[in-house]
Structure formats: structure tokens, C-alpha cells
C-alpha positions in Angstrom: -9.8 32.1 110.9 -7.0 29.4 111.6 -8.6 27.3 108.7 -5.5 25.2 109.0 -6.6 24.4 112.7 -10.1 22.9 111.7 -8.7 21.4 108.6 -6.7 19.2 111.0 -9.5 18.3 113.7 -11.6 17.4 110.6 -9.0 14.9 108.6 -7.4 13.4 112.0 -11.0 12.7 113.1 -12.0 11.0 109.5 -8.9 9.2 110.2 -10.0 7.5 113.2 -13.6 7.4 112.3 -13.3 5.8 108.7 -11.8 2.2 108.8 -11.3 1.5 112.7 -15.5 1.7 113.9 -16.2 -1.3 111.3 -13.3 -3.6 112.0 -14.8 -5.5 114.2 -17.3 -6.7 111.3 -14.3 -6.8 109.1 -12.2 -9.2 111.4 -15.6 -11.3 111.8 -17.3 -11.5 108.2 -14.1 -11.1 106.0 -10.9 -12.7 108.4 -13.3 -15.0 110.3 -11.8 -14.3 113.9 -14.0 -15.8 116.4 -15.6 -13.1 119.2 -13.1 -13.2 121.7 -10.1 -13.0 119.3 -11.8 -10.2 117.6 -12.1 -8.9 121.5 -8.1 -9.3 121.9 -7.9 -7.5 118.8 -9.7 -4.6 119.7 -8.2 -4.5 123.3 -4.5 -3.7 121.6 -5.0 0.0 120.9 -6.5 1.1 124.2 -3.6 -0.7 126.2 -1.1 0.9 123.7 -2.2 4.4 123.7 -2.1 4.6 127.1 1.3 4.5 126.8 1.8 6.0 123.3 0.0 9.4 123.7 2.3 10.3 126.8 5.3 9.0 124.4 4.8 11.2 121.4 3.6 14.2 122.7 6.7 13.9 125.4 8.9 13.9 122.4 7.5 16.6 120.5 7.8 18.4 123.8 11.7 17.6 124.0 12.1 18.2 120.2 9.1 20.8 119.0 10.5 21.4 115.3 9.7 17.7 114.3 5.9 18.2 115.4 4.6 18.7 112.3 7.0 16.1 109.8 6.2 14.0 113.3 2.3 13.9 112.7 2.7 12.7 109.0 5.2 10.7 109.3 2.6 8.0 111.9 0.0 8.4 110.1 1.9 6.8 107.2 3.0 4.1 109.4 0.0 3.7 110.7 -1.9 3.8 107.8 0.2 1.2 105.7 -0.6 -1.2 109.1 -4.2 -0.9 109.1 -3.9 -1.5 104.7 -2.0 -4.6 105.5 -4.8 -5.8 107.6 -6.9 -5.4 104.6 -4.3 -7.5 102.6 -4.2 -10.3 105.0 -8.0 -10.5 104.4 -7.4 -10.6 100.7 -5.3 -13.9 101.6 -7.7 -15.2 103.7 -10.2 -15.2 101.4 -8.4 -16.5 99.0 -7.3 -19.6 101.5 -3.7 -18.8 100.3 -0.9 -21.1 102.1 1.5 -19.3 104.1 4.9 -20.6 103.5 6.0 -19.3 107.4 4.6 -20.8 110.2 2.8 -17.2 111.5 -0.8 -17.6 112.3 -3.2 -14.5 110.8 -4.2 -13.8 114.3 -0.6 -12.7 115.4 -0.2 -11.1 112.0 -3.0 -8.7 112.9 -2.1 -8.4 116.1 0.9 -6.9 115.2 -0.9 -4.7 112.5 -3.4 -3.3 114.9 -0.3 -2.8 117.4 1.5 -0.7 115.1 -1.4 1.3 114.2 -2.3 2.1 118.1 0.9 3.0 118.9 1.6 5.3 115.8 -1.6 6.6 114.4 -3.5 6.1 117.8 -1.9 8.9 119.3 -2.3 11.6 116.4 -5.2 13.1 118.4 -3.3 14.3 121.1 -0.2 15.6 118.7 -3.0 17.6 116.7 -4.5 18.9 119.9 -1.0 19.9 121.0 -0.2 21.4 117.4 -3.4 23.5 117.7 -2.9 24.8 120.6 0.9 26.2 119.6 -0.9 27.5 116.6 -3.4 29.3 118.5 -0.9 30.5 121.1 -2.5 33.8 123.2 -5.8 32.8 121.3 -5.7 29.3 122.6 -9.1 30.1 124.4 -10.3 29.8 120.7 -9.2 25.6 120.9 -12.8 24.5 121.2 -13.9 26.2 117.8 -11.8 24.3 115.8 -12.4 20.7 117.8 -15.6 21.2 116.9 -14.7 20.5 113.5 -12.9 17.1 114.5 -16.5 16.2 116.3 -18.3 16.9 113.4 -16.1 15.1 111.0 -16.0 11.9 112.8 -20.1 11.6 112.6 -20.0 12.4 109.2 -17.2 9.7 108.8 -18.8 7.3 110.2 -22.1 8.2 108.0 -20.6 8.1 104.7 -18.3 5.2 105.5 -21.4 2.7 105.7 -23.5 4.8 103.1 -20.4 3.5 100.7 -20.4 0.0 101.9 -24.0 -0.3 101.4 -23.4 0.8 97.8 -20.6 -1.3 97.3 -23.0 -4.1 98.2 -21.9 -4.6 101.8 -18.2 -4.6 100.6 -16.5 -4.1 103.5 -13.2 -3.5 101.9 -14.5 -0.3 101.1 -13.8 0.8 104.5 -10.2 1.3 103.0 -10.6 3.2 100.5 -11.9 5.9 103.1 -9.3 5.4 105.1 -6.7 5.9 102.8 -8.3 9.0 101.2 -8.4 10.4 104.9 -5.0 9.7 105.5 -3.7 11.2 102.5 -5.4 14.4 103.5 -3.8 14.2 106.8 -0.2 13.9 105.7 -0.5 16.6 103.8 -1.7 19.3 106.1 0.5 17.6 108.5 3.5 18.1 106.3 2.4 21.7 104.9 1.5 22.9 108.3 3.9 25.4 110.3 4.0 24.8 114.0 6.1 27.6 115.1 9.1 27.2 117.6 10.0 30.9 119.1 12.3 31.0 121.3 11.5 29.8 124.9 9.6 27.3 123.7 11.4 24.5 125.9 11.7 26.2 128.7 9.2 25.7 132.3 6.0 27.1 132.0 6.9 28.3 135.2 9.9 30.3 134.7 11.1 32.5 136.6 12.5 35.0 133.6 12.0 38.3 133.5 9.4 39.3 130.3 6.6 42.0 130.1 3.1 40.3 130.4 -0.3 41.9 130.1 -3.0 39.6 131.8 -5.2 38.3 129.2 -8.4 37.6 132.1 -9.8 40.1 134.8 -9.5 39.3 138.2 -13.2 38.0 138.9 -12.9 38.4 142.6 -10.4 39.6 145.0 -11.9 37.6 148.2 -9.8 35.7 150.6 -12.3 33.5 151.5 -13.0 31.7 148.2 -9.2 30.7 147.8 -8.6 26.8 148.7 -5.6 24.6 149.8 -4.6 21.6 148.5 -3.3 18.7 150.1 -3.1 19.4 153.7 -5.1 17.4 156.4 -6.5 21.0 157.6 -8.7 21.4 154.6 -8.2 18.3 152.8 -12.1 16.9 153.9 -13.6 20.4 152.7 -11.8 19.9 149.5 -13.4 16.6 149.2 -17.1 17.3 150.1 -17.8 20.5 147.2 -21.4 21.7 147.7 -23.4 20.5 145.1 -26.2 22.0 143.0 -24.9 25.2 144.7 -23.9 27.1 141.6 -20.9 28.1 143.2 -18.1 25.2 141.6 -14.7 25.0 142.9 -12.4 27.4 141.2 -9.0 28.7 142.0 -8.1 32.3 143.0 -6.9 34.2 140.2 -6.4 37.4 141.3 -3.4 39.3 140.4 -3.3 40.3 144.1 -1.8 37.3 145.0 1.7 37.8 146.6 4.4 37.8 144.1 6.3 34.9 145.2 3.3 32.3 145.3 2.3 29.9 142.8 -0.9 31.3 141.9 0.6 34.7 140.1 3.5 32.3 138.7 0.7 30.3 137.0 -1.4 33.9 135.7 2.1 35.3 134.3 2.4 32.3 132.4 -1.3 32.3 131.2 -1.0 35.6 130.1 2.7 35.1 128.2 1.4 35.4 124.4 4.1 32.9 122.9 5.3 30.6 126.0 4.3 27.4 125.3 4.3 24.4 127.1 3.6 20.5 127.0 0.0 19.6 125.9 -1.0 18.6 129.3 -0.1 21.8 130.3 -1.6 23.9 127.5 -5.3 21.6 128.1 -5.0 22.8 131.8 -4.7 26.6 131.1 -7.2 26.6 128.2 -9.8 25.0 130.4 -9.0 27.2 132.7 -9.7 30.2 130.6 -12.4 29.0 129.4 -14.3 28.9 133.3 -12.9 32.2 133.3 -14.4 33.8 130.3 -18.1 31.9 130.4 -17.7 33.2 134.6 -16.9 36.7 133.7 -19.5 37.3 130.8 -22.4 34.6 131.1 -21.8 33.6 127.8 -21.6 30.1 126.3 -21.1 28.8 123.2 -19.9 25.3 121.7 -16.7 26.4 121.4 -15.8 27.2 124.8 -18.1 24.7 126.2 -15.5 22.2 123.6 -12.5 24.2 125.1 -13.5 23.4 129.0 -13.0 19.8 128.0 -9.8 17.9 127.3 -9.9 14.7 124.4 -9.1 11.4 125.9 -6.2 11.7 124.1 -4.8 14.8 125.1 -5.6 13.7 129.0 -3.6 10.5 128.5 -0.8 13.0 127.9 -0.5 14.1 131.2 0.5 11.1 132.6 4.4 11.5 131.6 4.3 15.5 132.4 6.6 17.9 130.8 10.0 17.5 133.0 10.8 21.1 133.8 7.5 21.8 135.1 6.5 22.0 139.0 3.9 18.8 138.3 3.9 16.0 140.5 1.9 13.5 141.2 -0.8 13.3 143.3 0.1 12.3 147.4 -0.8 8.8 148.3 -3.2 10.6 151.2 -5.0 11.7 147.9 -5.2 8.6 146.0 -6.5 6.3 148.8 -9.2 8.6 150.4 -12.2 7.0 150.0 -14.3 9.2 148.0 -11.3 9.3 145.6 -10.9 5.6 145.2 -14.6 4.9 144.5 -14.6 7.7 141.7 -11.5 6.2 140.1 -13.0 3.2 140.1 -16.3 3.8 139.0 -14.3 5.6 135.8 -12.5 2.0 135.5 -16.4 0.7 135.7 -17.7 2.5 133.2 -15.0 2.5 130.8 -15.2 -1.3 131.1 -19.2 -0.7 130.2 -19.2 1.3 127.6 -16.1 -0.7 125.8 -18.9 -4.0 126.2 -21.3 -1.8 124.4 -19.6 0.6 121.6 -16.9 -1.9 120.7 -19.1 -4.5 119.6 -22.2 -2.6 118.9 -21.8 -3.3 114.7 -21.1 -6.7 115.3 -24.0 -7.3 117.7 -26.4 -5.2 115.2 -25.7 -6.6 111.9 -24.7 -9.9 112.7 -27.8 -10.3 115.7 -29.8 -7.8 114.4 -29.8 -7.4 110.9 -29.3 -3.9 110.6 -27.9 -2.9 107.5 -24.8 -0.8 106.7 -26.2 2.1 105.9 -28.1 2.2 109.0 -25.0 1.4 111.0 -23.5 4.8 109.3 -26.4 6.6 110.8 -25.3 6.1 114.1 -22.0 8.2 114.1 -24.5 11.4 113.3 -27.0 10.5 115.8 -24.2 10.1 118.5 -22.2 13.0 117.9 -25.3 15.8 118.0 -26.0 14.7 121.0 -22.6 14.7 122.7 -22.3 18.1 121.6 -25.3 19.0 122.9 -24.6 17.4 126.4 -21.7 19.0 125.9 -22.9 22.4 125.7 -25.4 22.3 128.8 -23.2 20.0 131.0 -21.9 23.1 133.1 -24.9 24.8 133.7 -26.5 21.0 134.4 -23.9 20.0 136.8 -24.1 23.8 138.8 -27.9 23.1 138.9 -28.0 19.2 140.3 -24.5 17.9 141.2 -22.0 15.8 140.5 -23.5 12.7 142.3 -26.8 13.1 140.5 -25.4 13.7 136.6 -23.2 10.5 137.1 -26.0 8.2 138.7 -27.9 9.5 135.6 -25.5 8.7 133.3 -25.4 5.5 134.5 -28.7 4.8 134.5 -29.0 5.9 130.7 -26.3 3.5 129.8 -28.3 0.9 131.7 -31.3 1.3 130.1 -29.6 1.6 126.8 -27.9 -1.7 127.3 -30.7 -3.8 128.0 -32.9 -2.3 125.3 -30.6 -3.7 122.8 -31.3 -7.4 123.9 -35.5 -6.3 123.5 -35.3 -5.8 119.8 -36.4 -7.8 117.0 -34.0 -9.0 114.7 -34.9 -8.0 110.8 -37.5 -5.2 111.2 -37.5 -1.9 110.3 -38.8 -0.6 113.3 -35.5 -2.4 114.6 -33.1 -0.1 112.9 -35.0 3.4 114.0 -35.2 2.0 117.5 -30.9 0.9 117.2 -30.4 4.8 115.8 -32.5 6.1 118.6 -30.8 4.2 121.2 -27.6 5.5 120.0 -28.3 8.7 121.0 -28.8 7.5 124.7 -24.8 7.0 124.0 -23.9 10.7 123.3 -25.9 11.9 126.7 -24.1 8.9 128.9 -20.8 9.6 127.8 -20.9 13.7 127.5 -22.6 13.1 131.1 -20.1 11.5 132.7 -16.5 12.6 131.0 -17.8 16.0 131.6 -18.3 15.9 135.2 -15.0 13.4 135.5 -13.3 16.1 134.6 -14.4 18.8 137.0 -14.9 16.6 139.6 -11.0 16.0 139.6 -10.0 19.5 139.1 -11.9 19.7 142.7 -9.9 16.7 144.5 -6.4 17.7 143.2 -4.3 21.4 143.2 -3.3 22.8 140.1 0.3 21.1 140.3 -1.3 17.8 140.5 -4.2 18.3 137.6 -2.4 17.1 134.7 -1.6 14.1 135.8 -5.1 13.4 137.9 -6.4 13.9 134.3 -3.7 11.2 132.8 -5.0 8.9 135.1 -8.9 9.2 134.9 -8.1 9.1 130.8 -5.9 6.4 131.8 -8.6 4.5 133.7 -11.7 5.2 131.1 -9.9 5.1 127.3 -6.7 3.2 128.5 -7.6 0.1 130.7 -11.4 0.2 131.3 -11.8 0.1 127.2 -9.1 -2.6 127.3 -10.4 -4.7 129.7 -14.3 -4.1 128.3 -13.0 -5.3 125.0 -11.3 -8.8 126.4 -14.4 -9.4 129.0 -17.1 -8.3 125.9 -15.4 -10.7 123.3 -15.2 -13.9 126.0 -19.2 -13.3 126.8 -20.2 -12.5 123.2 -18.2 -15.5 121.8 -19.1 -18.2 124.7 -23.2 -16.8 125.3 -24.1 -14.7 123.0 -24.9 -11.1 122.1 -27.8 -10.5 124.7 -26.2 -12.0 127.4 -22.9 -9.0 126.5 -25.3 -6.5 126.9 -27.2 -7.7 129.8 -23.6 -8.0 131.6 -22.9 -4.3 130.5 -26.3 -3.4 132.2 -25.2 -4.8 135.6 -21.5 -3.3 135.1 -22.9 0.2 135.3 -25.5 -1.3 138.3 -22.1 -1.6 140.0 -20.5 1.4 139.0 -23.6 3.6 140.7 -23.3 1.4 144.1 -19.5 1.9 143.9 -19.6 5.5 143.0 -22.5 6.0 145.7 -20.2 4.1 148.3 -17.5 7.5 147.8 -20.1 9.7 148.2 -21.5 8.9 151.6 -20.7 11.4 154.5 
């Protein structure tokens, strides 16, 4: 069912995971950049899809019959970037004379600049695309992420398998690449994203049209509804009981006066074929999701997928859809204490885990010695166990807390970190201890974004949520990766490999005292 859904999770999710996780050894074995130019390299995309992801997926909002033609259309340009990056190695290693006075540095630059802002955003069109497709049944997004997730381990996996048998020739990245591109443009291109009529319109509108709700009230109960925003209960919003079992949901029973914004926001849950902007359509899906796993104690990957937004699609939110009642969040919001430690301690561990990931292949093959092969392993071994963080996070944060899941996650990162600068460069025992370490990477990050994103669905009403989410996506995959990349490439190039990850170690040190600061009474 929806084959076309999963086909597109699974080739958008090659595409990123083919060529871009090994270009960092690419830009250092094959175009010779130093560490920190190879750190300014990799700090383009994050900075750029901040600002892309809102762009497209604005414009396919505005203009929802070039979605599909849209999707194909970057990936081509971003494709035939990332292939000229591969040509200007060819030149380099060929010491070829260039007749304009361009250095390769800005050449790549602009390569990588291209690709960010083009192909870097195809996540969030596809999650968007998806969730048109699915329409009433968008409840069902999470089942066919699940094939994107699955696809990028295996990427990853087969990607060095084939450089290894190339004889650790890395131009055979490329050739990946390009195969899972062309795949991509042409479900892109053959895929129909409908456009019924209405699709433009609010969310919220005020229309007359026959719904049937597609939820049952769970609870009818005055007492478990909250307000938002208002000095009155603005504290009790900010100080949720934790390991209580009893998260912060909204009221969504049809009872609700007629003229409020609650029912407004069930009618247009329950509309089969209104769609909205992909920051909207993540909001309500997640929503549903709670709903369902609340109603019939039921979880499965799918909706436990479905309860989570991509980076991507969060980035989104940050430029909401025009005619709908979103604004931003109030400036009493944004500078309450507990909500400016949390923000920052997102920027903080963004910033850590760019340090880490970003130059992981570098640090291992180059410090390390760990073959390619080996480094394929690690896109598996990271991805089973985000999924299964992934799965339990709910039921783990319900049972211990926010505060407690993000100290943890912290802590694992830590540990991770400084384990890296323990092992022995050139032994086997080396490359099963690297792989097992990586797994340490799919319970910190599945940790932490998971309970991110509850945690702000607690600070901030519903009108406010897609743009709270923007920023936190903003924070973590937007400037806290850009900023990790530029801080990781100076302290890799000017002290060393160990001394990266030992700073990454006392980034997330600061990120607990920071976050713990908030969290105080």
C-alpha cells in the first residue's frame, strides 16, 4: 500500500546517504583540503538549508502542481553539483593548470552551495509530497519513513562495501550517487501529487463542508485542558510533571464550543482532502499519532516514526504557510529561563554532535585506520538503534522525564566521544570497538530529538508549534551543525583528532550544566 510513498523515502534517503557521509575523506585524500577548509566545506549545507527547506516547501505550498516536476527538477541540479566536485578532483589529481584565476576551494564551495540549497532540501518536499499522497491516511506517514531510515543505513553500508572493492577508490562514491539520483527523478517525475480543490486555502477555514471526525474524543474533562501564553498559567505550563505518565496534551473533544480554536483545528483534522503546508501537515500527523497509541495502547514503528518530524520537514516551519493562524512565539516565551537554557542546550548539542559525526570518517581512517568497508558498517549499526530509541522513547520519557532522558543523552555522547581518543590505531579490535561505539550515536540522538520535540509541544500552543519546531531544527541541523563543523575543522586541523573529540566531550559537559540551569525551580 502506497508503494510509491516508500519508493520515495527509500531513493531520497540513498540520495543523501550515498556520496555526501564520505566527502569529507574525499575533500582530504583526493582534493587535498586541509581540516579546517574541509570544516568550511561541510558547514555550507547546514547554514543553507536552514534557509532552503522553509524556501521550497513555501513555494510548493504557493504553487502545489509543480511539487512533483519540482522534486526532480533539484535533484538534477543538485546532482550535476556534487558530479562536478568529483570533476574538479579529477583536475586536481591531474595538477591541471587552470587558465582563470579561481582557486578549487571557492569552486567547491560553490558546488557544495548549490547542492545544499537544491538537493538539501528534497527531504522535506518528499515528506510534504507524502503526506498529500496519504491525505485522511496521513496517520500512516511513519510506515513509509521507515523505508527512508532503512535505506540510508543500507546506503551507507554498500557505499563503502564498493569502495573497498574498488580498492579504496573513492570515486566510487559517485557512481552511487548518481544511480540514486536517477532513481529519484524518476519517481519524482512519474509520481502524481494530487491538487483538489481547496488545496491553497487556510487550514483553518471557515467554509462550510461535511466532516466526520477521524479520532474519538479521549476525554471530555475540563480540567486537563491548558492555556497558552498568559502570565496566569504560563509557569504551570513550563514546570510539566515528569515521569508522571500523564504528558501534556491538548483537549480534543468535540465538545469544545463551536467558535474556539480547538474544534476549528479537529474539523480540519478530520477534512479527508484539505491539505495544508508541511509544517502544518507534521503538526496534525503527530498529533494523531498521540491520539491513536493514547486511545488503543498500541505502538508500532510506524507511528512511533509518525510522532516525530525530520529535521528537514521542522526547518519548514520557520516560514509558515501565510494564510494560516501561526505566529510566532511571544518574546515572554522566548526569554523565560527554562526556555532559553533548552534552546540552547539544542544549539550545544547540535554543535557536539556536528564535532563528532561530521568528521567521524576522517578521524577513523585517517587516525585510526579503519578500513572502508568497516566505515560502511556504521550507517547499519546507527540506524537500528535510532529506530529502536525511537520506538521506546514515549513510553521512556512517561516513565523518567524529560530532564533525565536528555542528561542521559548527553552523557552517552560524552562517553562516546572520549572513547574514540582511547583506541588503538590499526587493530582489529579497533574497528568492532568504532562500530560499537556507533551505536552509542543512534541512542544519543533518538534520545534527545525525541524528547526536543515533546518538550516544545509543552512550552508553546498549538498556533505557535510549527514554528517552535522551525527553530529547535533551526538551532540543532541548521546552526549548531554549522557551527560544529567550522569549530571541529579549526581543532582537528591545528591539534589534532583526539583533542576534536575530547573538546566535543566537554561541549556536551556544558550542554547538561546549561540544560540543568532551565530546569531548576
Amino acid at each position: 500500500m502506497y508503494l510509491n510513498c516508500k519508493l520515495l523515502f527509500a531513493a531520497v534517503y540513498a540520495v543523501m546517504s550515498s556520496a555526501p557521509p564520505y566527502l569529507a575523506l574525499f575533500y582530504a585524500r583526493i582534493m587535498h583540503f586541509s581540516s579546517d577548509q574541509i570544516g568550511v566545506l561541510l558547514a555550507i549545507a547546514p547554514f543553507v538549508q536552514s534557509v532552503a527547506c522553509p524556501f521550497w516547501t513555501h513555494v510548493v505550498d504557493k504553487r502545489p502542481h509543480w511539487h512533483a516536476p519540482l522534486m526532480g527538477t533539484l535533484c538534477i541540479m543538485g546532482g550535476a553539483a556534487i558530479l562536478f566536485v568529483m570533476y574538479l578532483g579529477k583536475q586536481t589529481e591531474e595538477k591541471n593548470r587552470w587558465t582563470l584565476e579561481i582557486s578549487m576551494l571557492w569552486l567547491t564551495s560553490a558546488c557544495v552551495f548549490c547542492y545544499a540549497f537544491c538537493s538539501g532540501t528534497l527531504v522535506s518536499l518528499v515528506d510534504s509530497a507524502v503526506m498529500k499522497i496519504l491525505g485522511a491516511n496521513k496517520i500512516m506517514y511513519g510506515e513509509q519513513r521507515l523505508w527512508g531510515s532503512i535505506s540510508a543505513g543500507l546506503t551507507v553500508f554498500f557505499t563503502g562495501q564498493i569502495v573497498a572493492l574498488w580498492n579504496n577508490d573513492l570515486y566510487a562514491i559517485f557512481i552511487v550517487f548518481g544511480l540514486s539520483s536517477i532513481m529519484f527523478i524518476l519517481l519524482a517525475f512519474s509520481t502524481a501529487i494530487d491538487d483538489p480543490e481547496g488545496y491553497a486555502r487556510s487550514e483553518y477555514s471557515d467554509e462550510s463542508e461535511s466532516v466526520s471526525p477521524l479520532l474519538r474524543s479521549t476525554t471530555n474533562n475540563s480540567k486537563n485542558e491548558k492555556t497558552y501564553g498568559t502570565s496566569s498559567s504560563y509557569q504551570r505550563l513550563l514546570l510539566p510533571a515528569e515521569g508522571s505518565g500523564q504528558p501534556a496534551n491538548i483537549n480534543l473533544s468535540l465538545n469544545l464550543p463551536q467558535s474556539g480554536y480547538f474544534d476549528d483545528l479537529l474539523q480540519s483534522l478530520s477534512k479527508s482532502m484539505s491539505y495544508a503546508s508541511i509544517s502544518s501537515l507534521a503538526k496534525t500527523v503527530r498529533e494523531e499519532a498521540d491520539d491513536y497509541i493514547e486511545e488503543t495502547r498500541t505502538l508500532t514503528m510506524g507511528l512511533a516514526l509518525s510522532r516525530l518530524p525530520s529535521m528537514e520537514a521542522s526547518m519548514a516551519g520557520i516560514l509558515p504557510y501565510p494564510q494560516q493562524e501561526v505566529e510566532a512565539p511571544s518574546a515572554e516565551m522566548m526569554w523565560n529561563r527554562r526556555i532559553v537554557s533548552f534552546l540552547t542546550t539544542v544549539f550545544l548539542y547540535g554543535v557536539t554532535l556536528a564535532m563528532i559525526n561530521q568528521f567521524l570518517f576522517l578521524f577513523l581512517s585517517k587516525d585510526l585506520g579503519v578500513a572502508s568497508n568497516w566505515l560502511g558498517l556504521t550507517g547499519p549499526a546507527s540506524a537500528i538503534m535510532e529506530l529502536i530509541m525511537f520506538l521506546f522513547c514515549k513510553q521512556l520519557t512517561e516513565r523518567f522525564g524529560v530532564t533525565k532522558l536528555v542528561v542521559v543523552a548527553h552523557l552517552v555522547t560524552m562517553i562516546r566521544s572520549l572513547a574514540y581518543t582511547f583506541l588503538v590505531p590499526n587493530l582489529m579490535v579497533t574497528n568492532f570497538l568504532a562500530l560499537i561505539l556507533q551505536f552509542c550515536n543512534g541512542i544519543g540522538f533518538a534520545l534527545f530529538w525525541a524528547t526536543a520535540v515533546s518538550e516544545v509541544d509543552n512550552y508553546f500552543p498549538p498556533t505557535q508549534r510549527s514554528v517552535a519546531q522551525g527553530i529547535l531544527a533551526g538551532l540543532y541541523g541548521g546552526l549548531g551543525t554549522g557551527f560544529g563543523c567550522f569549530f571541529g575543522g579549526y581543532l582537528f586541523e591545528n591539534y589534532g583528532g583526539a583533542v576534536l573529540y575530547q573538546s566535543a566531550a566537554i561541549t556536551s559537559v556544558v550542554g547538561i550544566v546549561v540544560f540543568l540551569i532551565g530546569r531548576r525551580e
